[in-house]
C-alpha positions in Angstrom: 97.7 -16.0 109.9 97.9 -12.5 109.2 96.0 -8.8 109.4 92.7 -9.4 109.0 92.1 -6.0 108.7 92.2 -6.0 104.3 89.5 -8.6 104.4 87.3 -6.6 106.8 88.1 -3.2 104.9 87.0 -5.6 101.4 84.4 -6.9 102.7 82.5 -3.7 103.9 83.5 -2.1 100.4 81.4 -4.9 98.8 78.4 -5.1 101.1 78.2 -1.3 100.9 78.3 -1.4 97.1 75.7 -4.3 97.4 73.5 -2.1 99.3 73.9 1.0 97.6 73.6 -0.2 93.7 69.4 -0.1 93.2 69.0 3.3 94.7 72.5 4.7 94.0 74.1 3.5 91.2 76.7 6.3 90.9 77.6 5.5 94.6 78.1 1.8 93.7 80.3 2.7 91.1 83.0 5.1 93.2 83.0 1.8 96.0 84.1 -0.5 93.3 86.6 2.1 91.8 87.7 2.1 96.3 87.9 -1.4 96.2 89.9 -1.7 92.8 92.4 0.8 94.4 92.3 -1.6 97.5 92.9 -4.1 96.0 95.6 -3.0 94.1 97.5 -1.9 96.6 97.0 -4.4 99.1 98.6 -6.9 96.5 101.0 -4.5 95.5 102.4 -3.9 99.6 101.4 -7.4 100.6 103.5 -8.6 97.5 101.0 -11.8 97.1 100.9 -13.9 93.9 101.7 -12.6 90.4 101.7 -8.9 89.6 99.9 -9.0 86.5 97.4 -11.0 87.4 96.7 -8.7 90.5 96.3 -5.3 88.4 94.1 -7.5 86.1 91.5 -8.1 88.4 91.9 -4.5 90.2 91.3 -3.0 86.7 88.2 -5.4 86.5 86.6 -3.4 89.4 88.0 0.3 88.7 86.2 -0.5 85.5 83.0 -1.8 86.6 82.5 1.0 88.8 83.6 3.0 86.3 81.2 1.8 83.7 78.5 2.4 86.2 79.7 6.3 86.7 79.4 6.5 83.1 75.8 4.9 82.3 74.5 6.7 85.5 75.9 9.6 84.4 72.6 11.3 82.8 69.5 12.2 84.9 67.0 10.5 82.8 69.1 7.5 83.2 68.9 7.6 87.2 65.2 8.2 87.0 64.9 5.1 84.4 66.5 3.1 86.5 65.2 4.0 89.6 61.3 3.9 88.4 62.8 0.3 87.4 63.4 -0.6 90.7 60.7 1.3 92.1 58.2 -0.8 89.7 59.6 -4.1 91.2 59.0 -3.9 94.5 
C-alpha cells in the first residue's frame, strides 16, 4: 500500500468544492480546475494506467470548473443563482 497522502489531498479538493458550489460558484470552479491539475500530475509522477485515458478525465475537471468560471462569470449571474439558492432553503 502506498502514500495515502494524494487521496487525502483529492478528497479535501472535492468536499471543499462540494461545500463551496451554492454560495461560491466561482470558488467551486478554481477547486476542480486544482483537482484536474492534481490529478494530472499525480497520474503523470505516479505513472498509473494509460496516459490518455488519465489526461481525459483531468481535462473533464479543469473543464467543469472551468465552465463554472465562465457561467459565474457576470454579476447578475451570481445574484441569480444565489437568490436561487437562497429561495430554497
Amino acid at each position: 500500500m502506498g502514500p495515502l497522502w494524494p487521496l487525502v489531498a483529492w478528497l479535501a479538493l472535492v468536499a471543499a468544492a462540494g461545500l463551496c458550489y451554492p454560495r461560491r460558484p466561482r470558488t467551486a470552479g478554481a477547486l476542480f480546475i486544482a483537482l484536474g491539475l492534481l490529478f494530472t500530475i499525480l497520474v503523470v509522477v505516479l505513472n498509473h494506467g494509460s496516459l490518455l485515458a488519465s489526461l481525459g478525465a483531468g481535462v473533464f475537471w479543469i473543464g467543469l470548473g472551468a465552465s463554472y468560471l465562465v457561467k459565474y462569470r457576470q454579476p447578475d449571474a451570481r445574484e441569480k443563482h444565489v437568490e436561487y439558492w437562497t429561495a430554497k432553503a
